[in-house]
N, C-alpha and C positions, 0 to 999 in steps of 0.2 A: 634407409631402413629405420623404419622408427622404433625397434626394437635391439637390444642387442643381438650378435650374431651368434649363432651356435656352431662352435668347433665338436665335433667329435675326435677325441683324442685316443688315438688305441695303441697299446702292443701285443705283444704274446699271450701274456699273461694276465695283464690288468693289473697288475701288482707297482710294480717300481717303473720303469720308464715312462709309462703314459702319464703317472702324478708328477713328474718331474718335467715333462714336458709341457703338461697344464699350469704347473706354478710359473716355469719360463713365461709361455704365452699369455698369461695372466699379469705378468710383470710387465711384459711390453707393452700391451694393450692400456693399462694403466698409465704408464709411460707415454703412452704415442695419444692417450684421453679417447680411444676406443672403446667401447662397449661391447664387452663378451662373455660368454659361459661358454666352461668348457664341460664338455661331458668324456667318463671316460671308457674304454670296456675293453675288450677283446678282440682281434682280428677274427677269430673265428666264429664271433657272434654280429659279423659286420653288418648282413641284411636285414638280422632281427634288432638292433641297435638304432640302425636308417628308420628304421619303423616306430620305434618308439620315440626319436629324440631328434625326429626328421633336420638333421643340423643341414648349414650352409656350405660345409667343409669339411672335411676328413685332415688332422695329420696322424700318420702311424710312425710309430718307430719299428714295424715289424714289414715283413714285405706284403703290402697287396696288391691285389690287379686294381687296374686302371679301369673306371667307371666313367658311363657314358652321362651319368645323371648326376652327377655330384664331383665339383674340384674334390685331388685327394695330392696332398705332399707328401715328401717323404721327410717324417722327423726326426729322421737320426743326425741332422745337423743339430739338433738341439739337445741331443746327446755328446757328439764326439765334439762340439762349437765348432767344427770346421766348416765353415759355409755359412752358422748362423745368421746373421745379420743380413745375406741375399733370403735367407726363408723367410725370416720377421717382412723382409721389403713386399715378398710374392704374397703372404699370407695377407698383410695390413694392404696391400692394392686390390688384391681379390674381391678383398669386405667393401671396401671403399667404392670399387665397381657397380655394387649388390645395391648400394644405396642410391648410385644415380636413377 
């Protein structure tokens, strides 16, 4: 991928979890010398979001269905750290997939 990857990052609200989940995966990415933007919104705005910011990946920290056209994780490891570092592994192999 010769461009950076785009995460869509969402929760409830749009407000606190999905920015906090973007500065995490932002750090890693950094960290691991990735290339990414994250964008962030709303679960409830999820099709009209795909549309605009057509990203690579979805994580949410809120619950949503499983899509047949886009990886989606679940980010509330990157809220409660419990599992963190197995997310960071699935998220950063996913991207890394993308580029072969």
């Amino acid at each position: 991928m010769n461009r950076p990857a785009v995460i869509l990052v969402m929760c409830g609200s749009s407000i606190a979890t999905s920015n906090l989940a973007a500065v995490k995966l932002e750090e890693e990415a950094k960290r691991r010398k990735v290339k990414i933007v994250c964008k962030k919104g709303k679960v409830a705005d999820t099709n009209t979001l795909i549309e605009s910011f057509r990203p690579d990946l979805i994580v949410a920290t809120a619950q949503i269905k499983p899509r047949d056209d886009i990886l989606v994780f679940s980010g509330v490891p990157l809220i409660s750290t419990i599992g963190q570092e197995k997310l960071y592994d699935e998220i950063f192999d996913a991207i890394a997939k993308m580029e072969d």
